[in-house]
Every structure is written in structure tokens, then in C-alpha cells.
C-alpha positions in Angstrom: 0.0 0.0 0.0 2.5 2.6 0.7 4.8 1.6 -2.2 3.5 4.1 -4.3 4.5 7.1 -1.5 8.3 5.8 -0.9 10.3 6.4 -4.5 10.0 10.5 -4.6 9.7 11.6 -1.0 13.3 11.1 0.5 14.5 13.5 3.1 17.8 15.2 4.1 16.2 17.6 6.7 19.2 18.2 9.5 17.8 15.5 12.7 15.8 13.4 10.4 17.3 9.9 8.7 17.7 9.9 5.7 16.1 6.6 4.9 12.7 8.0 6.5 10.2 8.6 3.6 7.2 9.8 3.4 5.3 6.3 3.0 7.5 5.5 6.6 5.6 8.3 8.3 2.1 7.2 6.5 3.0 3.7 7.9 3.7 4.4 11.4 0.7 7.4 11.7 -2.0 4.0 10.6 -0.9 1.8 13.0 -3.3 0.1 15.1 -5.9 2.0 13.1 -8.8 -0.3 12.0 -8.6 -1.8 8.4 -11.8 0.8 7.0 -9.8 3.6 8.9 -6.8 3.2 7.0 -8.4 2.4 3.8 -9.9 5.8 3.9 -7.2 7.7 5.4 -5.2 6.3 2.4 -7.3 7.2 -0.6 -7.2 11.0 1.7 -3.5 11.5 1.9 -3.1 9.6 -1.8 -5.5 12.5 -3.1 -3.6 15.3 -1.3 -0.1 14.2 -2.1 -0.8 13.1 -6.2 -2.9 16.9 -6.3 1.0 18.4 -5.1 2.5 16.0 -7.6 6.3 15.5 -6.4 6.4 17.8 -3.2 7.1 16.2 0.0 5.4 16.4 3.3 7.6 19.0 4.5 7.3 21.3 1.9 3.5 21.5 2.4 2.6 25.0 2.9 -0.5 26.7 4.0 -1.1 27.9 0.7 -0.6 24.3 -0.4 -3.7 23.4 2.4 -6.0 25.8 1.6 -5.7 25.5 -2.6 -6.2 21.4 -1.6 -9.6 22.6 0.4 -10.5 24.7 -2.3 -10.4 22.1 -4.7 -13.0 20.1 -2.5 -15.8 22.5 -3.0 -17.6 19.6 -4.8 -17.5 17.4 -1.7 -20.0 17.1 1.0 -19.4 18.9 4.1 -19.1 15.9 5.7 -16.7 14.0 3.1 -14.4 17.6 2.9 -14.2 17.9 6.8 -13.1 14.1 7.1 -10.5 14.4 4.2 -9.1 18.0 5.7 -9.2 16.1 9.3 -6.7 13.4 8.0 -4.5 15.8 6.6 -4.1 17.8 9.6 -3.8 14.6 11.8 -1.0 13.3 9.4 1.0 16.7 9.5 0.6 16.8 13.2 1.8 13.3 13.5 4.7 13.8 11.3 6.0 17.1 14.0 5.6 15.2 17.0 7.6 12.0 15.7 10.2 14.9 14.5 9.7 14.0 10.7 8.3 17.6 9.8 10.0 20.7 11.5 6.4 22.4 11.6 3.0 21.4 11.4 1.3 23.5 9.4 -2.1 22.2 9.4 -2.1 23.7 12.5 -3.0 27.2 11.0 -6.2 25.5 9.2 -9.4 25.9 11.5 -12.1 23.3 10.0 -15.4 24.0 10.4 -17.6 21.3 11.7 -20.3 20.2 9.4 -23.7 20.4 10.4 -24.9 17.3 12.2 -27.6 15.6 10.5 -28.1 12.9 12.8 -31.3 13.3 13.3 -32.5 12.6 9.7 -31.2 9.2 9.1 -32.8 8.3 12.2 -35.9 6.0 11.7 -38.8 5.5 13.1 -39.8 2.1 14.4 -42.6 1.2 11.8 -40.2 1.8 8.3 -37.8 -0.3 10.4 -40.3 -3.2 11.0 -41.7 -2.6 7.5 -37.8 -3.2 5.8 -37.6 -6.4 7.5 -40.9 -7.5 6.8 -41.7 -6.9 3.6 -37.9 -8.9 2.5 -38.8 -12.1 0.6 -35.9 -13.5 1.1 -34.7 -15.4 4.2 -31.2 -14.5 4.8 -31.7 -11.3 4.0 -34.6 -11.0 6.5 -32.5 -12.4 9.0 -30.0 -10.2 8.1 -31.5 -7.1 8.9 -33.6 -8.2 12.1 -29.9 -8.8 13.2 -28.7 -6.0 12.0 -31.1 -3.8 14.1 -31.4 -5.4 16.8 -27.9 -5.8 17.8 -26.8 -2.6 16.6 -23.8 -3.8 15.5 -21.5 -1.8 12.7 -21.2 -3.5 9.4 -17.7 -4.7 9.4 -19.2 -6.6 12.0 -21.7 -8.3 10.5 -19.4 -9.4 7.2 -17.1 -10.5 9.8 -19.5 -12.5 12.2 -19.3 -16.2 12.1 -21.1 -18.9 13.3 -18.4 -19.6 16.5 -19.3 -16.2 17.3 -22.8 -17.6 17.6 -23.6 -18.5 20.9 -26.5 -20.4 23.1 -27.5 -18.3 26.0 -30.7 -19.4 28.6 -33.4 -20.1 26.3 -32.4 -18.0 23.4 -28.8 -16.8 22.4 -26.1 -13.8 21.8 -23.5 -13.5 19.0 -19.8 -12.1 20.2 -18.2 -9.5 18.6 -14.7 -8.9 17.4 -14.6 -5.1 17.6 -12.2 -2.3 17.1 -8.5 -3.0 18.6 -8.7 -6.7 19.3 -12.2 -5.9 21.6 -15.1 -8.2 21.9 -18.6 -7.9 23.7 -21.5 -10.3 24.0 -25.0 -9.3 22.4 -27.8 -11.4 23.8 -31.0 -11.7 21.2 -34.6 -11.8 21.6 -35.8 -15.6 20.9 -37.6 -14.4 18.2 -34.3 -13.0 16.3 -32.6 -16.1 17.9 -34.7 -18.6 16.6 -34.5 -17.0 12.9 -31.0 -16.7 13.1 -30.6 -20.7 13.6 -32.9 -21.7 11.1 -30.6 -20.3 8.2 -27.4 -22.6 9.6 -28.2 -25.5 8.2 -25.2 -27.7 7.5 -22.8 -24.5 7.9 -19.4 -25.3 10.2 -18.5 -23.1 12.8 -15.9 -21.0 11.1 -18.2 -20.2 8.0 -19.6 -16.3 7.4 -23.1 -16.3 8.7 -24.1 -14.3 5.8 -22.9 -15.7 2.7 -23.0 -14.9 -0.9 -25.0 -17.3 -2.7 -22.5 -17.0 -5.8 -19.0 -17.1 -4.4 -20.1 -18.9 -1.0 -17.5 -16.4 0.7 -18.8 -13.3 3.5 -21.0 -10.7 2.0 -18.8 -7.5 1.7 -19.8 -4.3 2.6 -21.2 -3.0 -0.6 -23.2 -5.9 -1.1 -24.5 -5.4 2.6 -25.8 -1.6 1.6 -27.2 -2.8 -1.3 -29.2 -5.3 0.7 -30.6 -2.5 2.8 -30.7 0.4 0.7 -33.5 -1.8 -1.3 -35.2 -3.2 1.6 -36.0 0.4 2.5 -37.4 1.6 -1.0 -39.4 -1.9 -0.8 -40.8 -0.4 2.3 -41.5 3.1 1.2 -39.0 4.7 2.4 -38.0 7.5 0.0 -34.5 8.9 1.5 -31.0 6.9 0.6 -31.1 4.7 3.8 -27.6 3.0 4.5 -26.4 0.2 6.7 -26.0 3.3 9.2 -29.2 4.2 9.6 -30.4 0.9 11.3 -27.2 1.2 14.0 -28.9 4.7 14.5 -32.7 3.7 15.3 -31.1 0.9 17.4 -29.5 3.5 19.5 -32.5 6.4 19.2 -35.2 3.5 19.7 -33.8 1.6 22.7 -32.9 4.9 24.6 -36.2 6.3 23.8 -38.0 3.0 25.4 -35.8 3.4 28.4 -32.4 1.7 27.9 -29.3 3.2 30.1 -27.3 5.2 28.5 -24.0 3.5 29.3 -26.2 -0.2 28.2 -27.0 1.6 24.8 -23.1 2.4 24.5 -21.9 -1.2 25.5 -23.7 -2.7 23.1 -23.1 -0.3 20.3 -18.9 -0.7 21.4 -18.8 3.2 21.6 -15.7 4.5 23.2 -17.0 7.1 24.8 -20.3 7.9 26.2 -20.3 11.3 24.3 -21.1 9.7 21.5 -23.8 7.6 22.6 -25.2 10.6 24.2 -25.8 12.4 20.6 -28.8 10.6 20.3 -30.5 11.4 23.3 -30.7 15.5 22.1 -34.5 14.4 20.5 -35.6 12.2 23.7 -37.5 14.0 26.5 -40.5 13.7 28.2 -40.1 17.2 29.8 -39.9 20.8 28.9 -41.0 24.4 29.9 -43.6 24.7 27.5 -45.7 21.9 29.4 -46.2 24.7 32.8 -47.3 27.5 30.0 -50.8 27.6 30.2 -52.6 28.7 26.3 
């Protein structure tokens, strides 16, 4: 992966080796990072470095930042802040290991895209419409799953059936999460029981959601495009993703009185700041119920 960053980008700046590249920096700043994480971070600092054509990290100017976030004005908020974010996380990086005598991203102030949260939320009814208007069974199972358990979906390509697990009278799936983590999901019988019946003569280290044409795990595109036409199926007009059902998960569980630290064990959220961005829409009290009208 970080061939294509090593031939041009050797260094000779006084207190940095010599054989340190720019692809050695890249290398070190993605450790540890999750396989998505560095796929994207990638194709971010592949972008900015081919749009400077031969110049090195250190020669990176603000001038050089702010024509590269010019050049995004076709992006989405959203996809320009992530790209600009990985950029400035790199160059920061690259200072405090002592490859890059300044960090210049530090003179570019992002501006945080507007959280839109609230509108990939569903409600309850399009969710149990999605799963049961799907014809097929797998796919069914597949998205009662999904919901339920909340999980993210490099989790459910990745989920096999070791990882599914008898508990009392129904069952739980573990998860293999982010740095080496796992948790324990326990599932309604009803999800439970549907989730066994598609087994069959699988072996324990088989996907649980296979492609019926190469046999292998369903990858992720194949995933959204499992849910994004479940939702037109049921009616739903807006560009649902894989996201969205993580989301009502969250919004829905909270909302029918669910902790919020439960909510962010089962999601595998690091922080309770994030889980807590769904609660902004969920109250049963305000002012505006002692105003008399």
C-alpha cells in the first residue's frame, strides 16, 4: 500500500534519517488504526499528495492546504471535513515523531459540518416494514440482526457462526470489535430462533451471511445494497444505509428506556459522548408543558 509514497519523497532535513520517507511516516501514523480507517485515510493522503504532484510532506505549505480545500468545494461537508481532518492529523503526527520541522495544518481551523443525525434516524414502523416486507430469508435475518444488535457492518461481514452463541433459552453473538475488543449481544428468541434456522449444514468457522454466488462473507457493498433496497421496498424515499439501522437501534432503545451506558456497551462506543448524541430528540419534559394557552 504505501509503495506508491516511498520512491520521490526522500528526506535530508538536518535531525531526520535519511532513509525516513514519506510512505515511513504514513506507515507508522495508521498503526493500530482499523482496516476501514486506513483504507480511507489512504485514498485521503493519496489524493492530497498526487494533487502536489512530487512535493514532499515538509514542503506542504498553508497555501498548499487551503488551494487542496479549495479544490473540494464539490465534496460534501461531511466528506471535505473528514479528508481536511486526516490531513491535519497526518502533519501533526509527522512534528511530534520529529519528521516535519512544523506542522502547518495547525493554521487550518475546520469547520464542523452540520450534524444531520437526526435525519437518518428511523422510526420504528419503516424499520419493521424493511424487514418484513424482505422475501428472502437470509436477508430478512439479516436485517432483524442488524437492528437489533446494533452492530457496525464490518461486523456483520465478519461475524461467524463460532461467534454464535446459546445463552438461557435463546442466544447472543460475540463481537470482534475495534483493537482486538469483543462484547457479548444477547437476542430476543424471536431473532434467535431465525437466526438458527438459516445454519443448516454451515461449520463453525463459515460467514453467517454468505454470498450465494462465491459462498464467501457478503462484503460491505453488497450489505448496503441489501438494505438500501429493503428500504425503497418499504417506502422509504431517502438513501437509507447500513447506518441508519445502528442509529434507530441506538435512538429507539434509549427512547423505550435503555441506560445510556447499556446503549453504548452494546453499540462498542468509546465514549459515552457519542452515545449521548442521540438522546438531544428524547424528553418527556420541557417548559412549555407549565405554560398555560
Amino acid at each position: 500500500m504505501n509503495q506508491e509514497f516511498n520512491s520521490t519523497r526522500n528526506v535530508s532535513v538536518i535531525g531526520i534519517r535519511t532513509s525516513d520517507t514519506d510512505g515511513d511516516v504514513i506507515k507508522k501514523w495508521l498503526h493500530n488504526k482499523s482496516k476501514h480507517t486506513k483504507e480511507a485515510y489512504y485514498t485521503d493522503v493519496k489524493q492530497f499528495l498526487n494533487f502536489f504532484d512530487d512535493k514532499r510532506l515538509s514542503q506542504v505549505t498553508v497555501d498548499d492546504l487551503q488551494a487542496f480545500e479549495e479544490s473540494l468545494s464539490n465534496l460534501s461537508p461531511a466528506s471535505r471535513y473528514r479528508k481536511l481532518a486526516a490531513i491535519k492529523s497526518l502533519l501533526s503526527f509527522g512534528q511530534k515523531i520529529g519528521y516535519l520541522p512544523v506542522n502547518v495544518g495547525a493554521a487550518m481551523r475546520l469547520r464542523k459540518p452540520k450534524d444531520t443525525l437526526d435525519d437518518r434516524i428511523l422510526s420504528e414502523v419503516d424499520v419493521l416494514r424493511m424487514i418484513a416486507f424482505e422475501p428472502n430469508q437470509r436477508n430478512r435475518v439479516l436485517l432483524a440482526l442488524f437492528y437489533v444488535s446494533g452492530i457496525r457492518v464490518s461486523e456483520l461481514c465478519n461475524l461467524t457462526w463460532r461467534d454464535v452463541q446459546p445463552n438461557g433459552n435463546a442466544g447472543q453473538i460475540i463481537i470482534r470489535g475495534k483493537k482486538g475488543e469483543s462484547r457479548a449481544i444477547p437476542l430476543p428468541s424471536i431473532v434467535w430462533t431465525e437466526l438458527a434456522s438459516i445454519q443448516k449444514s454451515s461449520e463453525l468457522k463459515d460467514p453467517v451471511f454468505r454470498s450465494r454466488k462465491s459462498g464467501k462473507k457478503l462484503n460491505r457493498s453488497q450489505v448496503f445494497r441489501i438494505v438500501r433496497v429493503a428500504a425503497k421496498r418499504a417506502g422509504i424515499s431517502k438513501n437509507v444505509s447500513c447506518y441508519w439501522l445502528r442509529h434507530a437501534h441506538a435512538f429507539h432503545a434509549l427512547d423505550r428506556g435503555a441506560s445510556i451506558h447499556l446503549v453504548q456497551k452494546t453499540l462498542g462506543h468509546s465514549s459515552i459522548q457519542a452515545t449521548g448524541r442521540y438522546l438531544r430528540n428524547i424528553s418527556d419534559d420541557s417548559s412549555s408543558l407549565y405554560l398555560k394557552i
